[in-house]
Backbone as a chain_set.jsonl record, in Angstrom:
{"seq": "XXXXXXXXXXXXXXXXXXXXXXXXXXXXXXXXXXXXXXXXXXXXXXXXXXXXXXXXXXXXXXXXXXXXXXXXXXXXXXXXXXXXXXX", "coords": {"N": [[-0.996, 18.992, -5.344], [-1.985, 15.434, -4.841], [0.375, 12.895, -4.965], [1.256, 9.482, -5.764], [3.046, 8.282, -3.89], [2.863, 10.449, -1.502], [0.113, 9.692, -1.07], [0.416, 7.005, -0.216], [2.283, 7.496, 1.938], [3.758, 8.569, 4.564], [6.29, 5.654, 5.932], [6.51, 5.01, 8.423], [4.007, 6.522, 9.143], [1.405, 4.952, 8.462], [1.815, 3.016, 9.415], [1.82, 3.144, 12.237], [0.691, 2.186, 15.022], [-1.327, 4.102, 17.112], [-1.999, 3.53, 20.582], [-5.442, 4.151, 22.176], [-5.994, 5.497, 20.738], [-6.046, 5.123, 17.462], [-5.671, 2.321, 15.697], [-2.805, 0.813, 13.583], [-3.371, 1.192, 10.063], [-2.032, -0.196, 7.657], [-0.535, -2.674, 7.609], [3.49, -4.237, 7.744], [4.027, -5.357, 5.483], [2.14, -5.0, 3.712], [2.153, -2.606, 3.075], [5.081, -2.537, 1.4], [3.962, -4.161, -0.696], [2.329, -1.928, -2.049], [4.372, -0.288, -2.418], [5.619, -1.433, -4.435], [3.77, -1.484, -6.549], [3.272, 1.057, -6.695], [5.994, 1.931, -7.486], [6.411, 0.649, -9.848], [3.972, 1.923, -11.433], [4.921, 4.064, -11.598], [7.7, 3.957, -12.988], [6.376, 2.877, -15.343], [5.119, 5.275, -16.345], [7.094, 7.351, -16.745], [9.024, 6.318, -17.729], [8.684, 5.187, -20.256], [10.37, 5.295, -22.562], [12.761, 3.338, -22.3], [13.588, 0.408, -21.479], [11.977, -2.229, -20.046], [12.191, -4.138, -17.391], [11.081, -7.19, -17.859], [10.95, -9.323, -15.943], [11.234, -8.732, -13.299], [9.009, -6.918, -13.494], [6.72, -9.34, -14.043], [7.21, -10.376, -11.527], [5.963, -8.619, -10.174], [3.105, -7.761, -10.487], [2.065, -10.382, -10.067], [2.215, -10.332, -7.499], [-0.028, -9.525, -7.503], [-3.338, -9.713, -6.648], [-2.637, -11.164, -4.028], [-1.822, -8.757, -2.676], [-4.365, -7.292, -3.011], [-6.753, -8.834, -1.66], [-5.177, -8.741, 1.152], [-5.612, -5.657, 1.515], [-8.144, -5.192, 1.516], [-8.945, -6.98, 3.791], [-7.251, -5.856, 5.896], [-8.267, -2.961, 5.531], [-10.887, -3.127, 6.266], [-10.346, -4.019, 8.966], [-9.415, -2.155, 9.905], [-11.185, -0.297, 10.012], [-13.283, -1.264, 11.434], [-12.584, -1.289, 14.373], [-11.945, 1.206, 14.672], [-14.546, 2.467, 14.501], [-14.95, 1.025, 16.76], [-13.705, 2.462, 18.762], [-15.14, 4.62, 18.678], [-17.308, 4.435, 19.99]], "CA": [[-1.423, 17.783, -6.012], [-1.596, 14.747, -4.587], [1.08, 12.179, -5.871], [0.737, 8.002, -4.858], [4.113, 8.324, -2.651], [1.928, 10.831, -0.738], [-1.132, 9.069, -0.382], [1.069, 5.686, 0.319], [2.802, 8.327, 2.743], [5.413, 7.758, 5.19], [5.634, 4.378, 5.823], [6.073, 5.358, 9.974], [2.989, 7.41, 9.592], [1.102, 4.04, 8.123], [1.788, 1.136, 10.385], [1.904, 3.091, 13.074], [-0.548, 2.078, 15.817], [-1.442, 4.632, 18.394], [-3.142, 2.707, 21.79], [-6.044, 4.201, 22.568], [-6.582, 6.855, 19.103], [-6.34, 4.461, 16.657], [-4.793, 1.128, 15.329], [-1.96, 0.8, 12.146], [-4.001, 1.485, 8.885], [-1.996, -1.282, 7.068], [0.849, -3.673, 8.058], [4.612, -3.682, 6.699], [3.619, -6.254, 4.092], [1.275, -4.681, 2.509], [2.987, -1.519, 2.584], [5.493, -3.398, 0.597], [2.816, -4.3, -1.953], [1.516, -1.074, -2.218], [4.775, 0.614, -2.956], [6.073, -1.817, -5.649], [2.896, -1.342, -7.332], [3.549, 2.502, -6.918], [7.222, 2.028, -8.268], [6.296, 0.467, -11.734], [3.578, 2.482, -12.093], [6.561, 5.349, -12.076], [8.683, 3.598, -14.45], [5.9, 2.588, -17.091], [4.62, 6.187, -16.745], [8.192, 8.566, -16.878], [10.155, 5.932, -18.483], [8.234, 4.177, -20.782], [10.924, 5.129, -23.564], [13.512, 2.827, -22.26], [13.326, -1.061, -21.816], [10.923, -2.442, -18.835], [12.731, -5.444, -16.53], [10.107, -7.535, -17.498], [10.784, -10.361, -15.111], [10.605, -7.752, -12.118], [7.109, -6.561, -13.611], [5.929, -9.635, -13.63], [7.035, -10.898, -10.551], [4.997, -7.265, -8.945], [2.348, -8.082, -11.401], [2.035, -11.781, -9.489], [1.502, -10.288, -6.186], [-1.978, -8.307, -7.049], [-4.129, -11.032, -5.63], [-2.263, -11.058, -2.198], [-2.203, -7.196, -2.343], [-5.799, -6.696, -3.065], [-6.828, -9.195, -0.199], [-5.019, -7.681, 2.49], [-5.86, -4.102, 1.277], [-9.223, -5.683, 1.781], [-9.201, -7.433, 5.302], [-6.924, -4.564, 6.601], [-9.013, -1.752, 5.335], [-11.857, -3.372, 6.829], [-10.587, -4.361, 10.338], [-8.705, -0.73, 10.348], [-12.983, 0.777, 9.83], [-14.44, -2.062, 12.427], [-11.682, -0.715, 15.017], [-12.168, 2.714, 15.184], [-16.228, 2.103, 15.036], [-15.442, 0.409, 18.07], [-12.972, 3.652, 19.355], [-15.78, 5.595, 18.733], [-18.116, 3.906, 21.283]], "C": [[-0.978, 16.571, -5.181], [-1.011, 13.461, -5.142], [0.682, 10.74, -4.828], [1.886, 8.087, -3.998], [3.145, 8.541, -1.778], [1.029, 10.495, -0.213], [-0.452, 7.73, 0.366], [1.764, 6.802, 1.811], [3.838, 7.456, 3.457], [5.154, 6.433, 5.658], [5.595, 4.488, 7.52], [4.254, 5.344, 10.533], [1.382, 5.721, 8.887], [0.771, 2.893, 8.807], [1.998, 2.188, 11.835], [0.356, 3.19, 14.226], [-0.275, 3.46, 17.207], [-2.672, 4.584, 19.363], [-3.652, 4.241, 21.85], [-6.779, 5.458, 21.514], [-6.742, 6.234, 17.871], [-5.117, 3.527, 16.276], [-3.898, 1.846, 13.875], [-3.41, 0.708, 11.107], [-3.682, -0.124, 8.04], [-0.361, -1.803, 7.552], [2.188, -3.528, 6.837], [4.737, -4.399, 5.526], [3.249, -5.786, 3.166], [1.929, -3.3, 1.883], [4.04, -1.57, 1.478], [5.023, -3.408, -0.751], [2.914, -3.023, -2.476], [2.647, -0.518, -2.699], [5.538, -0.114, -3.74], [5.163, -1.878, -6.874], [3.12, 0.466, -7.811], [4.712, 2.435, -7.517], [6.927, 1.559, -9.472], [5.346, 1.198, -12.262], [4.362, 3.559, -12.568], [6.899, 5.054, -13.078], [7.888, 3.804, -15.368], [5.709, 4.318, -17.315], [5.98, 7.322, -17.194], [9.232, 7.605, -17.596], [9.494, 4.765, -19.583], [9.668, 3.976, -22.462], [12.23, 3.947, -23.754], [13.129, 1.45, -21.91], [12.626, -1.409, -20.491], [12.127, -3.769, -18.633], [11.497, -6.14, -16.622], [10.097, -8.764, -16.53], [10.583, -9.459, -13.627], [9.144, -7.333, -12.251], [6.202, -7.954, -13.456], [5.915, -10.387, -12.127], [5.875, -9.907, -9.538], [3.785, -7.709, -9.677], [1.698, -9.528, -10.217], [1.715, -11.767, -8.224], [0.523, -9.56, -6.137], [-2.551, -9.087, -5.693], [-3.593, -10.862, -4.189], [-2.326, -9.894, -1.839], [-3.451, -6.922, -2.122], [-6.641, -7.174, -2.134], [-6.464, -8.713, 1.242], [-5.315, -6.351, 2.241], [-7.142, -4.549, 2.185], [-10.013, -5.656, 3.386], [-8.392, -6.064, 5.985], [-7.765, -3.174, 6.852], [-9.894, -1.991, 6.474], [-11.416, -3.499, 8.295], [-9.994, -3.188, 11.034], [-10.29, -0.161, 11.017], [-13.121, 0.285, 11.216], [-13.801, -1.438, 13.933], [-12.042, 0.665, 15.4], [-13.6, 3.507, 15.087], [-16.101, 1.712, 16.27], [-14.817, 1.746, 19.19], [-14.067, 4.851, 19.559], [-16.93, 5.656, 19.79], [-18.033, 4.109, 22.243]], "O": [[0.19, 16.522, -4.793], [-1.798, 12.809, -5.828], [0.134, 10.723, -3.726], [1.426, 7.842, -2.883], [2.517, 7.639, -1.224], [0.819, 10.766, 0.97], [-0.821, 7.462, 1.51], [1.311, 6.36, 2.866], [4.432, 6.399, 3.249], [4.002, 6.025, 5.804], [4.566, 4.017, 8.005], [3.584, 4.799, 11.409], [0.248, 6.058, 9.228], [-0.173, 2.104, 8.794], [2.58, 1.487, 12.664], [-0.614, 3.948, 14.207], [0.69, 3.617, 17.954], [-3.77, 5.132, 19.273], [-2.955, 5.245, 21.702], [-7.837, 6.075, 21.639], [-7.572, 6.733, 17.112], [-3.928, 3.798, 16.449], [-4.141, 2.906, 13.296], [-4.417, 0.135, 11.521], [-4.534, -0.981, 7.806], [0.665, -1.15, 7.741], [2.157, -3.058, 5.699], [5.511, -4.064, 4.63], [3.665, -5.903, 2.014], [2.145, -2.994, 0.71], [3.96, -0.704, 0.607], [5.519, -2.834, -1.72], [3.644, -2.929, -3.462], [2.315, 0.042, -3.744], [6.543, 0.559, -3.969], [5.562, -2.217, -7.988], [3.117, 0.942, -8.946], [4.571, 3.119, -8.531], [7.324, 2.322, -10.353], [5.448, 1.383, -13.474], [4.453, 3.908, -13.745], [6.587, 5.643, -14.113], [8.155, 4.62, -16.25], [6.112, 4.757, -18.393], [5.693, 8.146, -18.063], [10.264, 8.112, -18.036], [9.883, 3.597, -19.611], [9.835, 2.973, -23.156], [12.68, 3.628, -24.855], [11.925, 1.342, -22.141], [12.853, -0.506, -19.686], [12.786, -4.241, -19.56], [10.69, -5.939, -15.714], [8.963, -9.216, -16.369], [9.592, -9.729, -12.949], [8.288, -7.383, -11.367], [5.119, -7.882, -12.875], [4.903, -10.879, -11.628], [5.205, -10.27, -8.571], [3.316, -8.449, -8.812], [0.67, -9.246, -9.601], [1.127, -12.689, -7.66], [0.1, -8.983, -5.136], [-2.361, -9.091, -4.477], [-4.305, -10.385, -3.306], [-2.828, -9.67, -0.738], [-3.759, -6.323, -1.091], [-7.377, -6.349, -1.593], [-7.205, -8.403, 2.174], [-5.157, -5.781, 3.32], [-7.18, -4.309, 3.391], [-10.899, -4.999, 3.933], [-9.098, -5.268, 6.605], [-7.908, -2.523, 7.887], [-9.82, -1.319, 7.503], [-12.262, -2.994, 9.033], [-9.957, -3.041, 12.256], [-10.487, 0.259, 12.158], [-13.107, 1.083, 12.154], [-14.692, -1.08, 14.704], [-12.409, 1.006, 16.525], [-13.832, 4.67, 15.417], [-17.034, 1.959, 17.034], [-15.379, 1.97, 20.262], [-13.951, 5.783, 20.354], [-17.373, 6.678, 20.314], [-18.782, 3.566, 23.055]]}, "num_chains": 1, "name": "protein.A"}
């Protein structure tokens, strides 16, 4: 089964660019993003019985918008990249 750690995967195996096979996927920012979004989904889901930090949720909560943008432009200039590798 695949769990979101997993798909977020190592964060090495992520940002790492290798010249001339392919560029980083996504930068250490976003990576960032991506796994404080993966950490509360944890909590709400295995600990919903105990009390939420809600000023931590919403501060993760507060960075969608900048997450979902760079997911965005990254994704995309990861594709346009290795369209061009493929040439």
């Amino acid at each position: 089964m695949l769990t979101h750690a997993l798909i977020l995967g190592a964060k090495s195996d992520r940002l790492l660019e290798i010249p001339g096979y392919r560029p980083a996927v996504i930068d250490a920012e976003l990576y960032r993003l991506l796994d404080d979004f993966r950490g509360f989904r944890h909590v709400f889901r295995h600990c919903y019985s105990f009390e939420l930090d809600w000023e931590r949720e919403r501060l993760v909560a507060s960075r969608f918008r900048r997450a979902a943008a760079l997911l965005h432009v990254q994704v995309n200039a990861f594709l346009g990249q290795i369209e061009g590798l493929a040439h």
